[in-house]
N, C-alpha and C positions, 0 to 999 in steps of 0.2 A: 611293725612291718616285719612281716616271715623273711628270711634268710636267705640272699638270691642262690638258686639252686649251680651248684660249681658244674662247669663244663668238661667232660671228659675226653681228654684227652693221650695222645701218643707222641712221644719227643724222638724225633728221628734226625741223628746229626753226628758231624765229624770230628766231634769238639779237638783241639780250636780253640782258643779265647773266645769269640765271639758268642759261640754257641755253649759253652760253659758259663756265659753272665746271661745268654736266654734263657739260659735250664736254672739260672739264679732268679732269673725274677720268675719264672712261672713257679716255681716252689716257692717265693715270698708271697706273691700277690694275693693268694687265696683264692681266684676264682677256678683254679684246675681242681679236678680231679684226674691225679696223673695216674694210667694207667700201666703204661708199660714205658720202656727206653730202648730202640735200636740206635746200633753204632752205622754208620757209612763210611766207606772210602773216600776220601777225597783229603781235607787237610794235612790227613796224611795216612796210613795204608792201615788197612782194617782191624790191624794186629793193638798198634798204638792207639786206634782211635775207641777201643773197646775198652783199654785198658784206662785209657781218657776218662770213659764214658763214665766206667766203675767207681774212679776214684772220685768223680763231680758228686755222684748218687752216692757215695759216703759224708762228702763232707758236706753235703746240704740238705741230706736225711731225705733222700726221695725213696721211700719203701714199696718200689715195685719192680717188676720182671726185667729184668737187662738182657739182650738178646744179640747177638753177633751178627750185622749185617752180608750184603752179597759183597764177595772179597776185590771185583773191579767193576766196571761199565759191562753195559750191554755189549760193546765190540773195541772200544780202544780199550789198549793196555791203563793203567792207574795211572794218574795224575797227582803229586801234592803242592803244598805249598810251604818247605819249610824254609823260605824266605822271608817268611810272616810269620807265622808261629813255632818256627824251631823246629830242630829235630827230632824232638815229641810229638810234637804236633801243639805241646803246652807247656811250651818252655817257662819260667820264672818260678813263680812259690811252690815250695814241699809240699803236696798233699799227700792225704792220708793212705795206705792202702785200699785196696776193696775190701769187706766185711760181707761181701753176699757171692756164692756165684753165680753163674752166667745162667741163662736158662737151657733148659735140652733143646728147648726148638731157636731153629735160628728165628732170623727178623723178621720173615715172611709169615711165616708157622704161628710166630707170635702175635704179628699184627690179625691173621685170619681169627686165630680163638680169642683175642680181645673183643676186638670185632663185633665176631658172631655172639656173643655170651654176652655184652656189654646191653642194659636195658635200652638206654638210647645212643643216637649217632652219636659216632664219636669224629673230633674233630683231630685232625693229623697235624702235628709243625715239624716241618722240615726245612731244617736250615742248613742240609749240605746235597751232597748230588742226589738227585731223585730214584737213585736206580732201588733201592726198598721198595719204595711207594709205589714203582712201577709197576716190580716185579709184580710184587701184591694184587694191584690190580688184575695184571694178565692171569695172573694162576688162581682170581678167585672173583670174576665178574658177578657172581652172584651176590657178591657183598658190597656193591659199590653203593648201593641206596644205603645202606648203614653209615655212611661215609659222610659227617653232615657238613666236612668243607676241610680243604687242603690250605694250611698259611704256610708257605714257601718264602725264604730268602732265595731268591735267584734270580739273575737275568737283569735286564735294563732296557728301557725304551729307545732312547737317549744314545746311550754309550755303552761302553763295555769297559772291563779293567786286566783281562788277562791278555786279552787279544784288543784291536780297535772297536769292535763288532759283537765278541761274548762277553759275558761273565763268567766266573768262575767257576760254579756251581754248575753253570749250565753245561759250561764247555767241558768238564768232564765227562757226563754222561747225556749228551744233547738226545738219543734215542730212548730216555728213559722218561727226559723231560718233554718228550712230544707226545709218547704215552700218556703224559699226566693231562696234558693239555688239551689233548681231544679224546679224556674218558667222559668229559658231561659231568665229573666232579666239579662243584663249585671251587674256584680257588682263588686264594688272595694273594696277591701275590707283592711282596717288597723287593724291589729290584733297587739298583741304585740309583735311580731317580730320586727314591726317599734315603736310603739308606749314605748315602754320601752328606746328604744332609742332617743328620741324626749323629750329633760330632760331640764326643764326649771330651771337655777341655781338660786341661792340666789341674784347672783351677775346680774343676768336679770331682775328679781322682780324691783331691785332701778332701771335700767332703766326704766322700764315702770313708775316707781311711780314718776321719775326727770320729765316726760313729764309734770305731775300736771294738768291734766283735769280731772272732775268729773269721768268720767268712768276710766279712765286710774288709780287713785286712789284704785277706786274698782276691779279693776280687779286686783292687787297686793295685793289686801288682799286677793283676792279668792288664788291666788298662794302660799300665807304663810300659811293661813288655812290647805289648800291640801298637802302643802306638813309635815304639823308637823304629820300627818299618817306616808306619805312616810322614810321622817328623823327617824323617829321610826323601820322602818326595816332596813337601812343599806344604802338607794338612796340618791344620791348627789344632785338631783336635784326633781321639781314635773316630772312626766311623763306626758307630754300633750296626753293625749290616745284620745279622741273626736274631737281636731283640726285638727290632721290625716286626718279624715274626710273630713275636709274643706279645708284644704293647698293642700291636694293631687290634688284638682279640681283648683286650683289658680298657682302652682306652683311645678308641676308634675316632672320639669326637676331634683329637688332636692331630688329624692326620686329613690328606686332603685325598680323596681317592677317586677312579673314575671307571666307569664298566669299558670294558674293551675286549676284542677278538684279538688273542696274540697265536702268534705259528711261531714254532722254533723250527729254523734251519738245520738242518743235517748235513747239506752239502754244501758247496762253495770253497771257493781258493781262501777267501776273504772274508768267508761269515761266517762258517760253522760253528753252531753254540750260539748264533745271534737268535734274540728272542726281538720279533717283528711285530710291535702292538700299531694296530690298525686305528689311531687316534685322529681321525676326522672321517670314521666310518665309510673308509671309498670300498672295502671287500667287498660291502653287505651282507654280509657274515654277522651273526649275531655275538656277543659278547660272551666269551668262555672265561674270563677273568674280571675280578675286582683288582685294578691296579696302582697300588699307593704313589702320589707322584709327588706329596711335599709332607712336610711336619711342622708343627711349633716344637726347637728343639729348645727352647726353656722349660717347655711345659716336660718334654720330654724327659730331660736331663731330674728332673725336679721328683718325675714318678720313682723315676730308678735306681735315686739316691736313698730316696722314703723307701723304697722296696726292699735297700740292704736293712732296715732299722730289724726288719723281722728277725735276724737270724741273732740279734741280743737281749729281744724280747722273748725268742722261746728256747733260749737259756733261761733265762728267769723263772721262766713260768715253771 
């Protein structure tokens, strides 16, 4: 059997915990071809989250372009969250310095010459505010057929968790994310619907940390970090919200998903940042999203754990 061809891809996000164990499994899993890394605002402010970025792409050996994303939203000032992830934005284990620097082009610059130079579509995850993806978009329509699908952590059918109404992702830069939503890019999108369900327990942390390789170490710490927030409201477990992102494209059968027409809100007392999925087709609007709305989280739990063994086996190797 020939070698299933690795899909190329762009890792755009605010890491974060959450999105430092997405950037972990897509560089364990084997089916990327990781192309480039932009930082975004949001977990916490462009400065820290590039700095994030850098240190995740040293100590997981991700050898490609790092690029500085746009420094806030389309029109509101910056939002973080360092009631979750700390004043870093990645609070708990030492990691390494950066070993590379930054690229000359920012994240737009970089996403376009990926892009355009890359043999085929290349697929985008973005697990923090979309304003990158946006931007990109607007400043470069002619590249959006290159684009062979958008996996997004953001938003929620359901509920929200920043506001009654948003997500958090969304609600920082809702005008970026209504951009994404009615470019005709395919996207898939993991809102908290699944990602609330996708609960990594206490009792999954000591498996990853019995593997005992360098990373697999650290990424048990980012899970007890993350989750003493979560323990704080009443969750049994952390919520992997950003790996969503990743597993949905590695391991799609595990997941329950459905085509839907979503519109993000921009205005409103009560709902800005609400992402409004048309789930009994009343708009007649056709389907601008794939939207994941449950998981088997054993199976989940199970991939993610087998995903840290990588990073002891090519020590080894």
């Amino acid at each position: 059997m020939s070698e299933q061809k690795k899909i190329p891809v762009i890792l755009d996000g605010d890491p974060g915990h959450d999105d430092a164990i997405a950037w972990t499994l897509a560089r364990a899993c084997g089916r990327f071809d990781i192309l480039a890394v932009t930082s975004a605002a949001g977990n916490c402010g462009i400065e820290k989250s590039t700095y994030n970025a850098r240190r995740i792409c040293r100590l997981i050996g991700i050898d490609a372009p790092i690029a500085k994303g746009c420094p806030q939203p389309f029109i509101e000032p910056a939002m973080n969250a360092p009631s979750v992830h700390g004043e870093s934005g990645l609070d708990g284990p030492v990691l390494p310095e950066p070993d590379r620097p930054l690229s000359e082009l920012n994240a737009v610059e970089l996403m376009a010459k990926v892009i355009s130079e890359n043999e085929d579509p290349v697929t985008v995850v973005s697990t923090g505010p979309l304003t990158n993806t946006a931007a990109f978009l607007l400043a470069h329509p002619e590249l959006k057929s290159k684009i062979a699908r958008i996996s997004l952590m953001g938003g929620g059918i359901s509920t929200g968790n920043w506001t009654p109404a948003a997500e958090f992702n969304i609600l920082v830069d809702p005008e970026a994310a209504k951009t994404v939503f009615e470019s005709g890019v395919p996207i898939l999108m993991a809102g908290l619907d699944v990602t609330e369900k996708a609960l990594i327990f206490p009792s999954d942390f000591e498996r990853i940390r019995a593997l005992q390789n360098p990373v697999s170490d650290i990424v048990s710490a980012w899970l007890e970090f993350f989750y003493i927030f979560h323990k704080s409201i009443g969750y049994a477990g952390a919520p992997m919200h950003d790996p969503c992102a990743v597993m949905a494209l590695i391991h799609p059968e595990i997941f329950r998903m459905q085509p839907m027409h979503v519109d993000i809100e921009t205005c409103g007392e009560y709902s800005r940042g609400a992402t409004i999925g048309d789930v009994l087709g009343l708009s007649g609007k056709e389907p601008n999203a794939t939207v994941i709305l449950g998981v088997d989280r054993d199976a989940f739990a199970d991939y993610l754990v087998d995903a840290m063994k990588f990073y002891g086996e090519a020590k080894k190797a």
